[in-house]
PAVO-328221 format. One record per residue: residue in three letters; x negated, y, z of N, C-alpha, C, O, CB in turn. Coordinates in pm, 1 decimal. Glycine has a CB too. Layout:
# PAVO-328221
  rest      n_xx      n_yy      n_zz     ca_xx     ca_yy     ca_zz      c_xx      c_yy      c_zz      o_xx      o_yy      o_zz     cb_xx     cb_yy     cb_zz
   Ala         X         Y         Z         X         Y         Z         X         Y         Z         X         Y         Z         X         Y         Z
...
//
This chain:
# PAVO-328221
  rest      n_xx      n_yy      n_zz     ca_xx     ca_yy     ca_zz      c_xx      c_yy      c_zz      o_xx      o_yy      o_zz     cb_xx     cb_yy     cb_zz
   Unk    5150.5    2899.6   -9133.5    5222.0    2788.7   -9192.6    5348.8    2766.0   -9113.8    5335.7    2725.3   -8998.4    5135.4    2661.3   -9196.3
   Unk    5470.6    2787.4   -9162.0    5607.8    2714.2   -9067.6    5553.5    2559.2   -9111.1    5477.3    2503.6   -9190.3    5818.9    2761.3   -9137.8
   Unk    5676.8    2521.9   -8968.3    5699.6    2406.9   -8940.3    5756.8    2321.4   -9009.4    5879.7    2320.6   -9003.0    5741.8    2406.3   -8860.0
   Unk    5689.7    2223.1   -9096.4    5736.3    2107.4   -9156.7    5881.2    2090.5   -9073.3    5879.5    2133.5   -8958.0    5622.2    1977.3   -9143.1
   Unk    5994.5    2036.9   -9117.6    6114.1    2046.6   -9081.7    6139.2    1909.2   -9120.2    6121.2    1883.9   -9239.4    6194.9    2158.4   -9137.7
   Unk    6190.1    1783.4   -9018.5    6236.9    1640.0   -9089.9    6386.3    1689.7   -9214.0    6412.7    1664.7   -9331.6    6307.0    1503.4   -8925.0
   Unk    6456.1    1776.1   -9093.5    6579.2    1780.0   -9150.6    6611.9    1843.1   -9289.7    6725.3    1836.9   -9337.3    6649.3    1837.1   -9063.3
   Unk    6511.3    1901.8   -9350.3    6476.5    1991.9   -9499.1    6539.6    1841.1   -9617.9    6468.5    1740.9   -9625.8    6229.5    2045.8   -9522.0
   Unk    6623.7    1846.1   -9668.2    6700.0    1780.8   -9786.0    6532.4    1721.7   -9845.2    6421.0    1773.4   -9836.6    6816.0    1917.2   -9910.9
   Unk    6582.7    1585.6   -9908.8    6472.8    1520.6   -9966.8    6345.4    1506.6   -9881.3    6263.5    1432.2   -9935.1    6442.2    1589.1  -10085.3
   Unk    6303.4    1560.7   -9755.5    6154.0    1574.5   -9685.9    6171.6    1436.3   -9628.0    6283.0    1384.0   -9624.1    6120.2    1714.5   -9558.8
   Unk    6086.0    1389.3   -9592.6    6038.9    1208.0   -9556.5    5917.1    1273.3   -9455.7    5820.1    1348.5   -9463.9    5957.6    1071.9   -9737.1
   Unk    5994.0    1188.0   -9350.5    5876.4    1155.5   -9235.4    5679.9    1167.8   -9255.5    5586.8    1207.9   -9185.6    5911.3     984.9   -9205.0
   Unk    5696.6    1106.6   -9392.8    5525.4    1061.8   -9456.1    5501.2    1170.6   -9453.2    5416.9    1220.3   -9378.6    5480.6     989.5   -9608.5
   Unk    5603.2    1259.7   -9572.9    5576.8    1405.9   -9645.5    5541.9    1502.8   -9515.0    5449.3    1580.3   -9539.0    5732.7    1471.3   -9742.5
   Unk    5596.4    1512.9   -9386.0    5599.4    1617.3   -9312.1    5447.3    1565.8   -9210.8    5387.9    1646.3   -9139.1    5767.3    1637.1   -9233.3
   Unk    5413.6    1446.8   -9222.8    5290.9    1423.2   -9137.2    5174.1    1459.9   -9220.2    5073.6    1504.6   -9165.0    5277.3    1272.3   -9086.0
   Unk    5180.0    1442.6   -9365.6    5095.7    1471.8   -9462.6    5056.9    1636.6   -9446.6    4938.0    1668.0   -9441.0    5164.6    1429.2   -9600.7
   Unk    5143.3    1720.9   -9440.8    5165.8    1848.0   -9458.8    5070.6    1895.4   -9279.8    4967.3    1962.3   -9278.3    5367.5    1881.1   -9489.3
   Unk    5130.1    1847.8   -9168.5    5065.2    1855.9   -9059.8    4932.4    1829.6   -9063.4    4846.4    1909.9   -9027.4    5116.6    1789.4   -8979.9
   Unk    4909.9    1711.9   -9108.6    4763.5    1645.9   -9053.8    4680.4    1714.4   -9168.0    4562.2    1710.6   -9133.7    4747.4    1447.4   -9051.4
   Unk    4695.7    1779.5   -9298.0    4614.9    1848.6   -9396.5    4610.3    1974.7   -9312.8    4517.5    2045.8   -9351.2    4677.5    1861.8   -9555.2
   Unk    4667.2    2019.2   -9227.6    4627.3    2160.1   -9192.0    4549.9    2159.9   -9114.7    4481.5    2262.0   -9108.5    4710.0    2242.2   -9150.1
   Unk    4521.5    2052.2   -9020.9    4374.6    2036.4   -8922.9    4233.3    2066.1   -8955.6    4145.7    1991.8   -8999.8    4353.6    1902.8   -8887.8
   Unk    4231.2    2183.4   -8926.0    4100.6    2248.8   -8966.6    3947.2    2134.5   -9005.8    3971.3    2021.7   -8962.7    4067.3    2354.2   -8823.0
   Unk    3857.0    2139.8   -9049.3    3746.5    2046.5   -8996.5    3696.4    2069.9   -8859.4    3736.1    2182.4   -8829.1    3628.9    2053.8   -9083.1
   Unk    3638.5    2026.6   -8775.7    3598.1    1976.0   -8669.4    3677.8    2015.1   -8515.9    3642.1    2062.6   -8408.1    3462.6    2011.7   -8677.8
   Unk    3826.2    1956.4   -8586.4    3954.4    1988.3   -8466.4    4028.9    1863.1   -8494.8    4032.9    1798.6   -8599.6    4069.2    2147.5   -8490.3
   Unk    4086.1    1842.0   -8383.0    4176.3    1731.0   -8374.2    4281.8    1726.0   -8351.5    4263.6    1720.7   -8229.8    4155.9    1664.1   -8315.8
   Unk    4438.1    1721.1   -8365.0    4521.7    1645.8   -8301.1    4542.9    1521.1   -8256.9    4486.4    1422.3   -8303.7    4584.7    1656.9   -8340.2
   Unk    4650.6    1519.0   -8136.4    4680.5    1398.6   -8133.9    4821.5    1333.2   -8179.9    4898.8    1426.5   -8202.0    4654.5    1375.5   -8020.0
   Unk    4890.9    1195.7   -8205.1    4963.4    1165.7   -8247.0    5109.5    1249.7   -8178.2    5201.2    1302.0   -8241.6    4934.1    1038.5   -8246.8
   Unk    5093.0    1240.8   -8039.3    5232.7    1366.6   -7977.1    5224.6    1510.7   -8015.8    5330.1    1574.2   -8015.7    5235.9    1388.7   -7797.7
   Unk    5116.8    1568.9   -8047.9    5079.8    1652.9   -8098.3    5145.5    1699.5   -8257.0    5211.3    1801.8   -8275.4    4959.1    1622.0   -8083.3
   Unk    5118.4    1622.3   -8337.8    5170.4    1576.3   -8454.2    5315.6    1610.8   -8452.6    5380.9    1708.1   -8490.2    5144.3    1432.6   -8471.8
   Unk    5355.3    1445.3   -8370.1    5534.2    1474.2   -8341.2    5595.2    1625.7   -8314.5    5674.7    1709.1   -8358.0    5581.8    1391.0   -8191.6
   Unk    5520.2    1604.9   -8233.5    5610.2    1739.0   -8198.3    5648.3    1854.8   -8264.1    5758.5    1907.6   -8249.3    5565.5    1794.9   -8111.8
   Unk    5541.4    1904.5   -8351.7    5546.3    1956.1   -8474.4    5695.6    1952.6   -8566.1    5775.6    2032.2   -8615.3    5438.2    1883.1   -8539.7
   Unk    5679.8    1840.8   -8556.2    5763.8    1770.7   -8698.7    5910.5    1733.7   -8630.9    6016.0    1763.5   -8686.9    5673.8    1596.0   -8774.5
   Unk    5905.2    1677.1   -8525.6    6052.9    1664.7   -8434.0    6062.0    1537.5   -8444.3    6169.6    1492.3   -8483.4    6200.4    1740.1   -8485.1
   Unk    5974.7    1464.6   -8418.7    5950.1    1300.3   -8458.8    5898.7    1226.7   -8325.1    5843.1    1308.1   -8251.4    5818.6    1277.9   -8592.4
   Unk    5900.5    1138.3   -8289.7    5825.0    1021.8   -8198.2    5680.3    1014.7   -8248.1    5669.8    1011.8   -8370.7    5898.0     860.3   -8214.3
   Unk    5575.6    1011.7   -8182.7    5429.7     996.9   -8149.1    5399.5     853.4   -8253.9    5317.8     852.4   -8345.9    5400.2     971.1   -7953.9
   Unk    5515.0     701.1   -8200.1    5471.8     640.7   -8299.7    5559.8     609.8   -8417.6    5568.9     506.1   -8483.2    5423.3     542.2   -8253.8
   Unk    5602.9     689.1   -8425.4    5673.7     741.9   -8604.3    5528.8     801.3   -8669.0    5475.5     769.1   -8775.2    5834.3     917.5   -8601.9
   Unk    5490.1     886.3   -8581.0    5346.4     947.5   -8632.9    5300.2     870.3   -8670.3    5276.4     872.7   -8791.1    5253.1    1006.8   -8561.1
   Unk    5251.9     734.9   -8577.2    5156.8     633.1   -8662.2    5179.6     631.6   -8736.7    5118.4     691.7   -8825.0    5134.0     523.4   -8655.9
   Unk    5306.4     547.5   -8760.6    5336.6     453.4   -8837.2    5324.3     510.6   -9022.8    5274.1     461.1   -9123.7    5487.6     407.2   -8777.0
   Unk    5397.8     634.2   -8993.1    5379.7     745.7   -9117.2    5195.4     744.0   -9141.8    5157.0     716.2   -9255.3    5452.0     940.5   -9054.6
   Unk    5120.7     765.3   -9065.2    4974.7     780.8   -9062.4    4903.6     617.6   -9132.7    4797.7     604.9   -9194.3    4926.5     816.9   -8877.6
   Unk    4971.4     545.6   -9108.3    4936.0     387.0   -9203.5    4966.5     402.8   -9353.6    4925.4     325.8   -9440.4    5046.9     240.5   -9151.5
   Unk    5051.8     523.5   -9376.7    5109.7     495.4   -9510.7    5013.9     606.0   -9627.0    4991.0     605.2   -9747.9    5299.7     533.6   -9502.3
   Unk    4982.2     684.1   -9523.6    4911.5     800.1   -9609.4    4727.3     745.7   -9682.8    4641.9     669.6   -9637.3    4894.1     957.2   -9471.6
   Unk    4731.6     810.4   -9780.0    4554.5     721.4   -9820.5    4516.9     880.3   -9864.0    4439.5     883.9   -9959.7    4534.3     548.9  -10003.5
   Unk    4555.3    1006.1   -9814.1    4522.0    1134.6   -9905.1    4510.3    1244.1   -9774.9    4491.6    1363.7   -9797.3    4665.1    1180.0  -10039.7
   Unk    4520.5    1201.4   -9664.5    4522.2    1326.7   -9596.7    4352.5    1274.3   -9460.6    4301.9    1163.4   -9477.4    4735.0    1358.0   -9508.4
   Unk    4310.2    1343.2   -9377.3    4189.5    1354.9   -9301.5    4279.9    1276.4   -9204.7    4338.1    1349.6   -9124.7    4113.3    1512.1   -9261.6
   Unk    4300.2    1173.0   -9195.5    4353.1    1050.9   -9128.0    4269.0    1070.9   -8948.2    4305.7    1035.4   -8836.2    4293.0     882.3   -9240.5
   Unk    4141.2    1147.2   -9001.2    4090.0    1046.7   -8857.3    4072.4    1183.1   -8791.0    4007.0    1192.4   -8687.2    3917.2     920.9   -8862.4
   Unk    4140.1    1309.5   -8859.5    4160.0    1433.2   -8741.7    4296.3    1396.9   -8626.3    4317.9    1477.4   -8535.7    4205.6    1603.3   -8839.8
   Unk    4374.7    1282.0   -8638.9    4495.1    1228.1   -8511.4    4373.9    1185.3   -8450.7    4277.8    1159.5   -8523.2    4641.9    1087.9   -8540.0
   Unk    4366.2    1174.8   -8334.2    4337.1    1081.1   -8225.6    4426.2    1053.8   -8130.1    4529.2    1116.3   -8155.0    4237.5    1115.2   -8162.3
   Unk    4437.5     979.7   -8016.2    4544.4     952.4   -7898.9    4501.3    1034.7   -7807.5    4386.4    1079.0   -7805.9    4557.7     806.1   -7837.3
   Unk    4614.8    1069.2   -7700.6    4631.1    1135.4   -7620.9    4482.2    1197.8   -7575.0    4447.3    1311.1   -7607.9    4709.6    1065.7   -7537.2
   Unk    4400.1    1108.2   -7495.0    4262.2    1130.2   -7417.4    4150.6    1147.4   -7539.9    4030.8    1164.5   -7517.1    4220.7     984.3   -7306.6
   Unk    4196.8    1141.6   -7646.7    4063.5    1168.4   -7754.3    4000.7    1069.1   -7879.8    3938.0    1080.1   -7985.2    3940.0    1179.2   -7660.7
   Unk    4076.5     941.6   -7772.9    3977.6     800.2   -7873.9    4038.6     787.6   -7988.3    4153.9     750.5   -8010.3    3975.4     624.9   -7811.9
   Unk    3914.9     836.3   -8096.5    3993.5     810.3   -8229.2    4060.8     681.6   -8321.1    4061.4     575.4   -8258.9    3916.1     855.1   -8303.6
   Unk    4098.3     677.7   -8412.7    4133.7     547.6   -8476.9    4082.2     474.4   -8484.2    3968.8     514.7   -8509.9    4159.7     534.0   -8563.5
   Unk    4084.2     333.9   -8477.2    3987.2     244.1   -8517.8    4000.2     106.1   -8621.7    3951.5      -6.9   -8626.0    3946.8     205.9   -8400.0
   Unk    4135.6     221.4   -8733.9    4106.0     143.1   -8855.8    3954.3     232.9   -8965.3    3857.8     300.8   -8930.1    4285.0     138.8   -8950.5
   Unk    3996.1     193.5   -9079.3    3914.3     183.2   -9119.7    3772.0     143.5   -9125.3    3680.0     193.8   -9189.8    3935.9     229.5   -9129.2
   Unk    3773.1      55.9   -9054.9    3624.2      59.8   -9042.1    3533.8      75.2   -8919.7    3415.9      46.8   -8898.9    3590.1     153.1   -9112.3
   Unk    3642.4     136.9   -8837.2    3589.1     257.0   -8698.2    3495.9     342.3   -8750.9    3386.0     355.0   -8696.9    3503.3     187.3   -8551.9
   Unk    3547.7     444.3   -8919.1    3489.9     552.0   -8924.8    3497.1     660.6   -8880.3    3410.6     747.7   -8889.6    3484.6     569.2   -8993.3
   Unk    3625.1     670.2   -8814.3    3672.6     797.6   -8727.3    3514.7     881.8   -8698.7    3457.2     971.5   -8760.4    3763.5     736.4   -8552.8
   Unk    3482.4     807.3   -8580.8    3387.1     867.8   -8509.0    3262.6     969.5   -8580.6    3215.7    1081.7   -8561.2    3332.6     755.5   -8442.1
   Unk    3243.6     860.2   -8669.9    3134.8     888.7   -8769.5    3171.4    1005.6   -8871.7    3085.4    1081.2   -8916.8    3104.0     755.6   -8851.1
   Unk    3296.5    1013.2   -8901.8    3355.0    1174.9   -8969.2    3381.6    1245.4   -8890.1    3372.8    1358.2   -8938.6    3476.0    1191.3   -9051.2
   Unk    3423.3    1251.7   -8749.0    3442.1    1353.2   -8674.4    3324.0    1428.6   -8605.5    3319.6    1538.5   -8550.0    3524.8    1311.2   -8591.1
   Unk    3225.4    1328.2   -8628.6    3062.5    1412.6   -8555.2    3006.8    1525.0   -8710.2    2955.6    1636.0   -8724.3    2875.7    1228.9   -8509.0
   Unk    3062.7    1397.0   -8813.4    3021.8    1488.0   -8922.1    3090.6    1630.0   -8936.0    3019.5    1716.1   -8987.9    3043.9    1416.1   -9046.6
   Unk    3205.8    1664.0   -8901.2    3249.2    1753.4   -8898.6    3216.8    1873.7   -8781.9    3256.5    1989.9   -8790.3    3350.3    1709.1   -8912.8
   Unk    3159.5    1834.1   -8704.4    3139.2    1896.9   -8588.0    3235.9    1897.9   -8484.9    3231.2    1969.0   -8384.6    3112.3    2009.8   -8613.1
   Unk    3300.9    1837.4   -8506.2    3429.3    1797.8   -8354.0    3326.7    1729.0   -8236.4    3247.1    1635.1   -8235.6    3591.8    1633.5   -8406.3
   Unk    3382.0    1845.9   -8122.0    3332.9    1839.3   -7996.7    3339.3    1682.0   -7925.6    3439.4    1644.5   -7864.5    3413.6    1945.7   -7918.5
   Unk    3251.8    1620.7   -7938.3    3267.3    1437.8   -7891.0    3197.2    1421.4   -7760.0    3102.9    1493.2   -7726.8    3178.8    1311.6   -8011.1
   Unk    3247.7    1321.2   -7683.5    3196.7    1311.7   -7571.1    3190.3    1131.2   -7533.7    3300.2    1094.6   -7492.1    3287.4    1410.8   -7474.1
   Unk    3101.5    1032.6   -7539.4    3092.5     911.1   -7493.7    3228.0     902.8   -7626.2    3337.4     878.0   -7575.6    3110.2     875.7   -7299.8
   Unk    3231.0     919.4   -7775.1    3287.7     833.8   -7830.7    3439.5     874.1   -7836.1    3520.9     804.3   -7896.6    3253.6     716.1   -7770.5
   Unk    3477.9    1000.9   -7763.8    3596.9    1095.9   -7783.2    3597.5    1203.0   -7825.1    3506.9    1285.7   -7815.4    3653.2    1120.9   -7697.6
   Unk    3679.2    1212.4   -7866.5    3700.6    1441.2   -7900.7    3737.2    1477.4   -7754.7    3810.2    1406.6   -7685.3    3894.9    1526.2   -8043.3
   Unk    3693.1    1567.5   -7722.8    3694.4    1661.8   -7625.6    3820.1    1756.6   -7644.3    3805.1    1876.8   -7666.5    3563.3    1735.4   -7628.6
   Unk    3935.3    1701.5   -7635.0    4076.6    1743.2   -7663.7    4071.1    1915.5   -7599.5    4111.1    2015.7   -7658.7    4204.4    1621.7   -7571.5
   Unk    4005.8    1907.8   -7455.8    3982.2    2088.6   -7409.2    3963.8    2177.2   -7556.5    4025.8    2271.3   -7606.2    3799.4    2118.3   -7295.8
   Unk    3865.0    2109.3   -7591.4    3761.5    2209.1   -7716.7    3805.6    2206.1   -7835.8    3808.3    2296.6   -7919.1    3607.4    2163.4   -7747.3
   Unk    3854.7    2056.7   -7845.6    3868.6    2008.6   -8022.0    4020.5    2013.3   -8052.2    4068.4    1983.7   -8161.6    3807.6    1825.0   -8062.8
   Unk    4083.6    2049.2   -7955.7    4240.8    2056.3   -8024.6    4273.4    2121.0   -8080.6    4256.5    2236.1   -8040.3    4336.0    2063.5   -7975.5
   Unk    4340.0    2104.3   -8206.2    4409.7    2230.6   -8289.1    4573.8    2268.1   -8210.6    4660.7    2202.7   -8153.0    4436.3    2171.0   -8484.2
   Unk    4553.4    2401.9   -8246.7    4664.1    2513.3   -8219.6    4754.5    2577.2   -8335.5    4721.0    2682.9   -8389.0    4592.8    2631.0   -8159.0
   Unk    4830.7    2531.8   -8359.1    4909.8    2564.3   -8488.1    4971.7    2754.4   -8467.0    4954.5    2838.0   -8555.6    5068.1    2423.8   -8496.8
   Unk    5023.6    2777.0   -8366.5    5050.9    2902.1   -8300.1    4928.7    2957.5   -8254.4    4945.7    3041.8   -8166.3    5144.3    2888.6   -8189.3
   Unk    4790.0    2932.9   -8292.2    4666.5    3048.8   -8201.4    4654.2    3120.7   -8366.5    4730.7    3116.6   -8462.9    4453.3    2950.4   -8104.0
   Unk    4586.7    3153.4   -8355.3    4485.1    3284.2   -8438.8    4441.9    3168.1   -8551.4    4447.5    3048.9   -8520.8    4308.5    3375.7   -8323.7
   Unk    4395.0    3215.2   -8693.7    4285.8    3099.6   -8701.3    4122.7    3065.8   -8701.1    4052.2    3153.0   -8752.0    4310.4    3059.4   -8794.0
   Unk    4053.1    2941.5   -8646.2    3950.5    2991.8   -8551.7    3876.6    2903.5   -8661.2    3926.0    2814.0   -8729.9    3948.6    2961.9   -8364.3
   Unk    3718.9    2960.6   -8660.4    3612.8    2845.6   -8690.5    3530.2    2796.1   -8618.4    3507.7    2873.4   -8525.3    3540.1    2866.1   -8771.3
   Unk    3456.4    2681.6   -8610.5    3338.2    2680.4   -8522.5    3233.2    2736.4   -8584.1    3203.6    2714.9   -8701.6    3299.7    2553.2   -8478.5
   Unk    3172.6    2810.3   -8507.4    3047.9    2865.2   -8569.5    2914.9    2805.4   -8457.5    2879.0    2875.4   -8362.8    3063.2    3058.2   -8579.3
   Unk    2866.3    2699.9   -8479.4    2756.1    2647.4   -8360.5    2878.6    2594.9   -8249.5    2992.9    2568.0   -8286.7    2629.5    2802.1   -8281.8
   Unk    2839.1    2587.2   -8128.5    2873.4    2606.4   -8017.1    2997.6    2698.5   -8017.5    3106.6    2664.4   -7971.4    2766.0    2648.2   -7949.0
   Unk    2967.8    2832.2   -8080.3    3108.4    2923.8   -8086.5    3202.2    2891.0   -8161.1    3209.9    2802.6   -8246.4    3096.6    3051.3   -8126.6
   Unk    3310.6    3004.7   -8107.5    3465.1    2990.6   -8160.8    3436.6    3134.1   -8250.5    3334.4    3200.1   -8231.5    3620.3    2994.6   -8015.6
   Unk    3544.5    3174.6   -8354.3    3497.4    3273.2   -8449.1    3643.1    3303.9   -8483.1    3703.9    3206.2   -8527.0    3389.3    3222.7   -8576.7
   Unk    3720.0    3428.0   -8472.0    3909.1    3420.8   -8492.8    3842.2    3477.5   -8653.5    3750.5    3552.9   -8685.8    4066.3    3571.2   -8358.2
   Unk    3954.3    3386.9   -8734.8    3952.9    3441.1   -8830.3    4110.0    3532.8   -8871.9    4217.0    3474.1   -8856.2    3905.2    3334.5   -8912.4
   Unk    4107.3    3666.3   -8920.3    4245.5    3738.0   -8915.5    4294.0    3761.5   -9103.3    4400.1    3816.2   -9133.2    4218.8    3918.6   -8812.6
//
């Protein structure tokens, strides 16, 4: 996948976080700098774009150290175990659970990692 681009004619901040945060595999996470950076944006531009969206896996952002969102409901947690994202005391395990936009692409298989080519 290239890089969502702010500067692409007609593209909106929303549009390029939408496009990021749909590519987060299931049971992987980013975080909001994570996001930015991607896109060439501020961390809380990320939010703020992330309040507006009702269509993309909202609760694959977490912050920096792991702790996920705690709108909705504080369902984060509860979809990210469902997914199998690596959790620890109520975080993603950013070591394990971070997505890599530049690696290979990987699945969890159990405990394992699996490259898919």
């Amino acid at each position: 996948m290239s890089t969502p681009e702010m500067g692409t004619p007609g593209r909106t901040i929303v549009a390029a976080v939408r496009e990021v945060v749909a590519s987060i595999p299931a049971g992987f996470v980013a975080s909001y700098g994570d996001v930015s950076r991607r896109i060439g944006t501020g961390p809380r531009q990320v939010g703020r774009a992330m309040g507006l969206l009702d269509d993309a896996p909202w609760w694959r952002v977490v912050y920096a150290d792991g702790t996920p969102a705690s709108c909705h409901g504080g369902r984060a947690v509860e979809l990210l175990d469902e997914e199998g994202t690596p959790m620890l005391a109520g975080r993603a395990q950013m070591h394990r659970a971070r997505h890599h936009w530049d690696a290979p692409d990987v699945v969890r298989a159990g405990e394992n990692y699996v490259v898919v080519r």
